[in-house]
C-alpha distance (Angstrom), angle and dihedral (degrees) to the residues before:
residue distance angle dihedral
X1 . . .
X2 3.65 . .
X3 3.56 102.3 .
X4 4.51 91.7 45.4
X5 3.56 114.9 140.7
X6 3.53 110.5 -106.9
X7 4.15 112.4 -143.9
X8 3.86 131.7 -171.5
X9 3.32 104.4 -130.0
X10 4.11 103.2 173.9
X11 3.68 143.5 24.5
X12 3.92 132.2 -155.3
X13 4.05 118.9 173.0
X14 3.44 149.1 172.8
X15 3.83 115.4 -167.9
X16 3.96 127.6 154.7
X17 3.85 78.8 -115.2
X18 3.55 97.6 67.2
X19 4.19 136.9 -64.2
X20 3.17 101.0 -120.3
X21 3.96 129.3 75.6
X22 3.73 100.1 -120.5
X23 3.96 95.1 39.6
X24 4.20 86.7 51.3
X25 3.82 89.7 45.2
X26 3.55 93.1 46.0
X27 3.88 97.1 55.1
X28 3.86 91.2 43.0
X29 4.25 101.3 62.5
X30 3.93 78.1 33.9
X31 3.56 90.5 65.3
X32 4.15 91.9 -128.1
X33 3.13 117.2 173.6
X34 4.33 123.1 -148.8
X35 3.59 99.5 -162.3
X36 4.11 115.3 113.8
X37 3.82 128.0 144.0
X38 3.48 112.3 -77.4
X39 3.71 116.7 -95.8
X40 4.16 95.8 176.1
X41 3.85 95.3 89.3
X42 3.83 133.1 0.4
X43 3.76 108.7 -86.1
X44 3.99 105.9 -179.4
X45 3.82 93.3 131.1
X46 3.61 98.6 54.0
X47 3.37 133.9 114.4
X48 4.06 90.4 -152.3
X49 3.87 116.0 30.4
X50 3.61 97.1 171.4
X51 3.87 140.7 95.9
X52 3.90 150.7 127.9
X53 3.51 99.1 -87.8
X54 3.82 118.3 -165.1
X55 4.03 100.4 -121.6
X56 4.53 105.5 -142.3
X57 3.89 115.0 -45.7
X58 3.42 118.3 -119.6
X59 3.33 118.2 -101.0
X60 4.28 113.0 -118.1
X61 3.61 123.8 -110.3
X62 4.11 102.3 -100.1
X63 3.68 94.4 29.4
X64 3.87 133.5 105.7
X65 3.34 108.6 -119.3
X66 3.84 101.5 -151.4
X67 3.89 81.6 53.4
X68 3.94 93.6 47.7
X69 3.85 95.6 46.3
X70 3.98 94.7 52.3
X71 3.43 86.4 59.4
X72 3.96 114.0 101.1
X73 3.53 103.1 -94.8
X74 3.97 102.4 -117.7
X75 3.98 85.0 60.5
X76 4.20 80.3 53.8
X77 3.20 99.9 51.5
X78 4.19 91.3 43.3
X79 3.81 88.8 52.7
X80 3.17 105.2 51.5
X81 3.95 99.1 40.8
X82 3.64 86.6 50.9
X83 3.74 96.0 47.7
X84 3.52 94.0 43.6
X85 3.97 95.0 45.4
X86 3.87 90.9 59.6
X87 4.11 91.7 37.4
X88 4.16 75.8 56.2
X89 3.74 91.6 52.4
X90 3.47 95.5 49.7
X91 3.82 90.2 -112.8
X92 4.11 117.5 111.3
X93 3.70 89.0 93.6
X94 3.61 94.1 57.5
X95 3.82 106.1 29.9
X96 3.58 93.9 110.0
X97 3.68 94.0 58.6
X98 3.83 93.6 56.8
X99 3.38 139.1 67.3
X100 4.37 102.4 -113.7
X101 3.53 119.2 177.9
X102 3.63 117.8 -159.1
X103 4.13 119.8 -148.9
X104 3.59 113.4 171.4
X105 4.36 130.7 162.1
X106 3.59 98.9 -136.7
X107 3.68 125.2 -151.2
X108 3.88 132.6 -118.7
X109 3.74 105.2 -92.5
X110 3.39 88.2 138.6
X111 2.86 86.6 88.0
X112 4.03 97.2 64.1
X113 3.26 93.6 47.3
X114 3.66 100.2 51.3
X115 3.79 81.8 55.1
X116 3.80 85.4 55.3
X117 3.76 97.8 51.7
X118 3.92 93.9 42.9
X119 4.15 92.4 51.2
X120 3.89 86.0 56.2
X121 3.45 83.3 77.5
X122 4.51 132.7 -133.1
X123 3.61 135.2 61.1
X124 3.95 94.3 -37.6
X125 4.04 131.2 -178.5
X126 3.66 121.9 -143.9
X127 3.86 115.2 -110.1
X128 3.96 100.2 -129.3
X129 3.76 86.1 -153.6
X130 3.96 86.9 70.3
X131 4.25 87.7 63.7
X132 3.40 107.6 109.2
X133 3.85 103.2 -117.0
X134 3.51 76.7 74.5
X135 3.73 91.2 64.0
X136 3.40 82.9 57.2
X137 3.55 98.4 61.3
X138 3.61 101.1 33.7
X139 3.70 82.3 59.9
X140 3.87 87.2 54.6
X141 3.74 94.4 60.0
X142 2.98 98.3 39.6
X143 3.38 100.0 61.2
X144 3.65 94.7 26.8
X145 3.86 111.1 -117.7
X146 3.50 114.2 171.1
X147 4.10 97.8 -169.1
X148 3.82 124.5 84.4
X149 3.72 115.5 -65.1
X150 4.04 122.6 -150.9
X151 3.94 142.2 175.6
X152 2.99 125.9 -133.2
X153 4.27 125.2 -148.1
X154 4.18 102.2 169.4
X155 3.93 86.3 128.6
X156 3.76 108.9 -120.3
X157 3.67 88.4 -16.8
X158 4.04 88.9 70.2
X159 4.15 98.7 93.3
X160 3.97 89.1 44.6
X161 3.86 89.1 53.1
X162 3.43 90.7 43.7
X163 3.48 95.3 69.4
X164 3.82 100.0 39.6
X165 4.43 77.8 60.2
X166 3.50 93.2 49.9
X167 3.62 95.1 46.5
X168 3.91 87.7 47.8
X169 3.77 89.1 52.9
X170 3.44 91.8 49.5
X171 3.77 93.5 51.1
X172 3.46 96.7 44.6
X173 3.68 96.0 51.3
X174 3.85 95.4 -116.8
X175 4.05 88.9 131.4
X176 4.00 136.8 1.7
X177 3.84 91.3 -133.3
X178 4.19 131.7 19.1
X179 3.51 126.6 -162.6
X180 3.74 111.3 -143.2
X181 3.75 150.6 179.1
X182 4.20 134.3 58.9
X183 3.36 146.7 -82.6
X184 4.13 133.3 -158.6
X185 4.02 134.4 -168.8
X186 3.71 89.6 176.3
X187 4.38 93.5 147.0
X188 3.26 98.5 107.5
X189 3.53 139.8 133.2
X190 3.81 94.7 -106.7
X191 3.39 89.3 33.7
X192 3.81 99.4 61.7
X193 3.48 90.1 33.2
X194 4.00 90.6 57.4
X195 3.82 100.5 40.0
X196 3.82 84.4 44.5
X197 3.20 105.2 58.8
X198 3.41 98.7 41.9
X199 3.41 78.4 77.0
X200 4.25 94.4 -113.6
X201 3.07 98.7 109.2
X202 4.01 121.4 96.7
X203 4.00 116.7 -117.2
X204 3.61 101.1 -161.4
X205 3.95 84.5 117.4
X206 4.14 87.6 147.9
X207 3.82 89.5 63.1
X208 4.17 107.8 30.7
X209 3.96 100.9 174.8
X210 3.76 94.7 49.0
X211 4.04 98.7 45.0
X212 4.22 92.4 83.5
X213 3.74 100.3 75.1
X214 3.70 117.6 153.9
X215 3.72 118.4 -157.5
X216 4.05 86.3 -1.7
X217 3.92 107.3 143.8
X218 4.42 93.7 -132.9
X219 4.48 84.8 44.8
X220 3.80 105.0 142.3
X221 3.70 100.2 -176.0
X222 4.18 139.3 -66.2
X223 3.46 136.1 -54.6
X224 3.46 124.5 -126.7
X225 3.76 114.7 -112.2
X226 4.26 134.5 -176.3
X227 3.88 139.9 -148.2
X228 4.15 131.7 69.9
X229 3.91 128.7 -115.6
X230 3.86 113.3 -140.3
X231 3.74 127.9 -158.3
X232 3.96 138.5 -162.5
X233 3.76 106.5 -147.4
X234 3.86 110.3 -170.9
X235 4.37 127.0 169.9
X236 3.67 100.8 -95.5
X237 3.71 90.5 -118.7
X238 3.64 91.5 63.4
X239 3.53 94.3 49.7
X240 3.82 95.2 44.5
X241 4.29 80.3 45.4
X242 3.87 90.1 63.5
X243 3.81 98.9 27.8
X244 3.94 97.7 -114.6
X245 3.53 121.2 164.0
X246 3.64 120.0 -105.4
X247 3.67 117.6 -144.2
X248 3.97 88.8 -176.1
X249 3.61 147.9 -46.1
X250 3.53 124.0 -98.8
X251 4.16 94.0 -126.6
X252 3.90 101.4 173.7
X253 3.45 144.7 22.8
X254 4.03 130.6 -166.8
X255 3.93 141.1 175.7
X256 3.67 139.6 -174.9
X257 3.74 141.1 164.7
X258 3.81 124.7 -140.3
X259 3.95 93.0 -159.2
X260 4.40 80.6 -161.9
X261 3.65 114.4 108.1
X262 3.59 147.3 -40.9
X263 3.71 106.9 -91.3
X264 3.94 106.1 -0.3
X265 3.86 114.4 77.8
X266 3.78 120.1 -134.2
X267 3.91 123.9 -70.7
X268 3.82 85.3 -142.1
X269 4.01 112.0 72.5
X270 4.05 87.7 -162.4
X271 4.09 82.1 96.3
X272 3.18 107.3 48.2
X273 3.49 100.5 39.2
X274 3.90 94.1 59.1
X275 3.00 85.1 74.3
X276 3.67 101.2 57.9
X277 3.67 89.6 29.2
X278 4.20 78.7 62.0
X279 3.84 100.1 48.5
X280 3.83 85.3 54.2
X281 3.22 91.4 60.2
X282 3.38 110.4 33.5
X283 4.24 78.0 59.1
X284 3.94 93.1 47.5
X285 3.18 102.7 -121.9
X286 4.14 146.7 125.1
X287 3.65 124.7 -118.2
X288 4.27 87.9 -111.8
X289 3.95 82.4 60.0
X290 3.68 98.6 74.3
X291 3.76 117.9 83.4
X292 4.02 97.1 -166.9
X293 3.72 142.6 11.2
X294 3.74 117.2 -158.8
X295 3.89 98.8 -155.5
X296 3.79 125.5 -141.6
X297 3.43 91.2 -126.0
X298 3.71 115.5 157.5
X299 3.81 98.7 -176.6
X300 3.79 96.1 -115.8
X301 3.62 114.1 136.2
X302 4.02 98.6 -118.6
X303 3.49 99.3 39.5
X304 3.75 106.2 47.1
X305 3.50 86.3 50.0
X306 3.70 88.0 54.6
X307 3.53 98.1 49.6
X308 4.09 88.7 55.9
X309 4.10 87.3 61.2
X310 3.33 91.0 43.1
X311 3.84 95.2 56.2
X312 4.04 92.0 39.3
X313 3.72 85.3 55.6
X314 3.87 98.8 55.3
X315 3.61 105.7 30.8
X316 4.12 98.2 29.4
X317 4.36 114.8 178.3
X318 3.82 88.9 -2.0
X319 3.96 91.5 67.9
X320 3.62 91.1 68.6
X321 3.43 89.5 69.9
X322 4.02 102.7 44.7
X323 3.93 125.3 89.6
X324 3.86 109.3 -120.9
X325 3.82 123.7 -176.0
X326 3.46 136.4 164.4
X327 4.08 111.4 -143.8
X328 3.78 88.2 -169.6
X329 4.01 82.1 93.4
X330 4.04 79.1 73.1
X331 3.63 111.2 35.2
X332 3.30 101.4 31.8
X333 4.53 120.6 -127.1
X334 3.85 93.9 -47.7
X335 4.24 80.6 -168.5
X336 3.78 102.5 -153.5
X337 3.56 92.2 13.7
X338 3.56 100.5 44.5
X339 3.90 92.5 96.6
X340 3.94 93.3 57.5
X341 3.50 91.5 50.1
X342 3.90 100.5 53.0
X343 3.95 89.2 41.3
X344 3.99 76.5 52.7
X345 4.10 81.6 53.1
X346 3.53 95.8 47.3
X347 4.28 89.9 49.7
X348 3.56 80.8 58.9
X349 3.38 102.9 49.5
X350 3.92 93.4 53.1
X351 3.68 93.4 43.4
X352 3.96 96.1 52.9
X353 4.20 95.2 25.0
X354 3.49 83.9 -130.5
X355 3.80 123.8 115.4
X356 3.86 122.0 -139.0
X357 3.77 111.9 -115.6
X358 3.53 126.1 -128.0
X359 4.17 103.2 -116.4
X360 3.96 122.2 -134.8
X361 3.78 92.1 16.8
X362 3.65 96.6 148.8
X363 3.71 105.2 148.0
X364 3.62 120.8 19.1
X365 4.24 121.2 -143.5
X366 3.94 93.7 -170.4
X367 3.92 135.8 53.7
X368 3.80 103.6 -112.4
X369 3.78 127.6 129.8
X370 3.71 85.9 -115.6
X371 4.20 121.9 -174.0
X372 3.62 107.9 -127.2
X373 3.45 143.6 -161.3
X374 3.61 87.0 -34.9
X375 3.84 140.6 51.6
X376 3.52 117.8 -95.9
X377 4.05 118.5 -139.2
X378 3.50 107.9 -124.9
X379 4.00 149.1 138.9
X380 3.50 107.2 -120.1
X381 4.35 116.0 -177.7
X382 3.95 100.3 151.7
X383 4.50 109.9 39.8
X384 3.33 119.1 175.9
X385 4.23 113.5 -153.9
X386 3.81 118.4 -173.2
X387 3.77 134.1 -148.3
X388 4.03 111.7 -172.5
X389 4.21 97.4 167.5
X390 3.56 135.1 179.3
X391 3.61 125.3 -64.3
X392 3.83 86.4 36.0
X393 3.98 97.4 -71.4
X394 3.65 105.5 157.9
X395 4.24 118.6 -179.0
X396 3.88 125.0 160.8
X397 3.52 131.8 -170.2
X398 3.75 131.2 -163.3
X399 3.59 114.3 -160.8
X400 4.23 122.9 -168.8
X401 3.48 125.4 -152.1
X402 4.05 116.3 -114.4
């Protein structure tokens, strides 16, 4: 059982460029960009006022929707990509005859509603039911899962090891289906304020859609971005047993630790690239088998550059010759989520054998064969999509087309 094929089966999002498959898939080989000036909350006094905000969830089939929007909106978001993930699958139905486990990263909107409680005013306790592994398991019931449920907090690694979990699961025998992948709500006031004045943020409030600019020469850091990315991961013989469609199979997993600092990744690439150097092999295959590598690239100045070593140290002369992108130019950093949404990229890219481009790439600093401005026609059946996070939390995922 170890060795099973593990298939995606079903996808549910909620992006600020659309939540819906073809709408997202549209926008990214259009080159769309999500980032605006924020309009939740006033942000005069910032230093960054821009992000890719997640516009109002839909509300599920079988839900109220006066009910569903009073609900904080990371619990939204969670819902309905999880709903809508097994719906894809061809599995709400039958959920409740099945074991599904749920493993999700999920996002910081703590931080929103700690603003909430403290703007009521007094000497006030936090409600521990507000934390978010309580999303988590309100999002259980309320769908009705009856495998094991777990958060994730890996930074933006989270999604990526989300899906190495599931697949474990899955392998293991723990469940018959997992739900996997991330979602973030992390445009806040304290959360723009925070990331902002660390300095990461990127200031180019004057001219929103063309501040995220991976591997761009003038980059001056990311821009915040919201919504989640969930997956169904079945065994392939399952899926093949009930004639689902799968979108891909989740080849290779890989994880590292850079043990360096809290923000700023490693100088040395050695750490991060074990573990890409690990999801290669854990998939079986050779550097000049992958077709594409969408990058984690945040379009801060240290790390971009980081992530170019990083790649020149695992996959050497055959890089040269590989399409990388970085579709955070688009979406914005989804955070914890930002791994579900570039597998999400990926998916696209072997489904339309077109890559992505990387928007407002203008003037490269680093020696990639990078997709710019405009998608690149191409057949992609091995993708590589990399999630290097703070804290030094490194997870990669190849995924293989079926």
């Amino acid at each position: 059982m170890a060795e099973d094929p593990v298939w995606i089966t079903g996808v549910g999002l909620a992006t600020s460029l659309g939540c819906d498959l073809g709408t997202l898939e549209a926008s990214l080989l259009a080159g769309r960009s999500g980032v605006a000036v924020v309009t939740s909350f006033c942000t005069t006094d910032y230093p960054s006022r821009i992000a890719a905000e997640l516009p109002a969830v839909p509300c599920p089939s079988g839900r109220e929707p006066r009910e569903f929007h009073a609900l904080p909106r990371l619990e939204q978001a969670a819902l309905w990509c999880v709903q809508a993930t097994l719906e894809d699958a061809g599995l709400w139905n039958c959920r409740a005859r099945r074991r599904i486990g749920l493993v999700l990263g999920i996002g910081a909107e703590w931080m929103g509603l700690w603003e909430t409680d403290a703007s009521r005013g007094g000497n006030r306790l936090h409600d521990p039911s507000q934390d978010d592994k309580s999303t988590l398991q309100r999002v259980h019931r309320a769908i009705g899962l009856t495998g094991p449920a777990v958060n994730l907090s890996a930074a933006c690694a989270s999604s990526n090891f989300a899906l190495d979990i599931g697949r474990a699961w899955l392998r293991h025998g723990l469940v018959d289906v997992c739900v996997a992948g991330g979602c973030e709500m992390a445009v806040t006031p304290i959360g723009l304020a925070t990331f902002g004045n660390l300095r990461a943020l990127s200031r180019r409030n004057d001219d929103p859609t063309r501040a995220s600019r991976p591997f761009d020469r003038d980059r001056d850091g990311f821009v915040l971005g919201e919504g989640g990315v969930a997956f169904v991961l079945e065994r392939a013989a399952d899926a093949r047993h009930r004639s689902a469609h799968g979108y891909a199979e989740v080849a290779g997993c890989g994880s590292s630790s850079d043990a360096h600092h809290n923000v700023i990744p490693s100088p040395d690439p050695a750490w991060a690239g074990q573990a890409v150097k690990k999801a290669l092999a854990d998939a079986r295959i050779t550097p000049e088998q992958v077709d594409h590598i969408n990058a984690h690239a945040t379009s801060t100045p240290v790390g971009d550059a980081t992530e170019a070593a990083v790649l020149r140290l695992v996959f050497g002369e055959a890089l040269d010759q590989i399409p990388v992108t970085s579709t955070k130019s688009m979406t914005g950093h989804l955070l914890t989520a930002a791994g579900a949404i570039e597998a999400l990229a990926c998916l696209t890219a072997m489904k339309h054998r077109a890559i992505p481009p990387t928007i407002n790439l203008d003037d490269s600093d680093v020696s990639l064969n990078l997709v710019a401005n405009e998608p690149r026609p191409h057949r992609v059946d091995v993708a590589v999509s990399n999630s290097f996070g703070f804290g030094g939390s490194n997870a990669c995922l190849v995924l293989r087309a079926v």
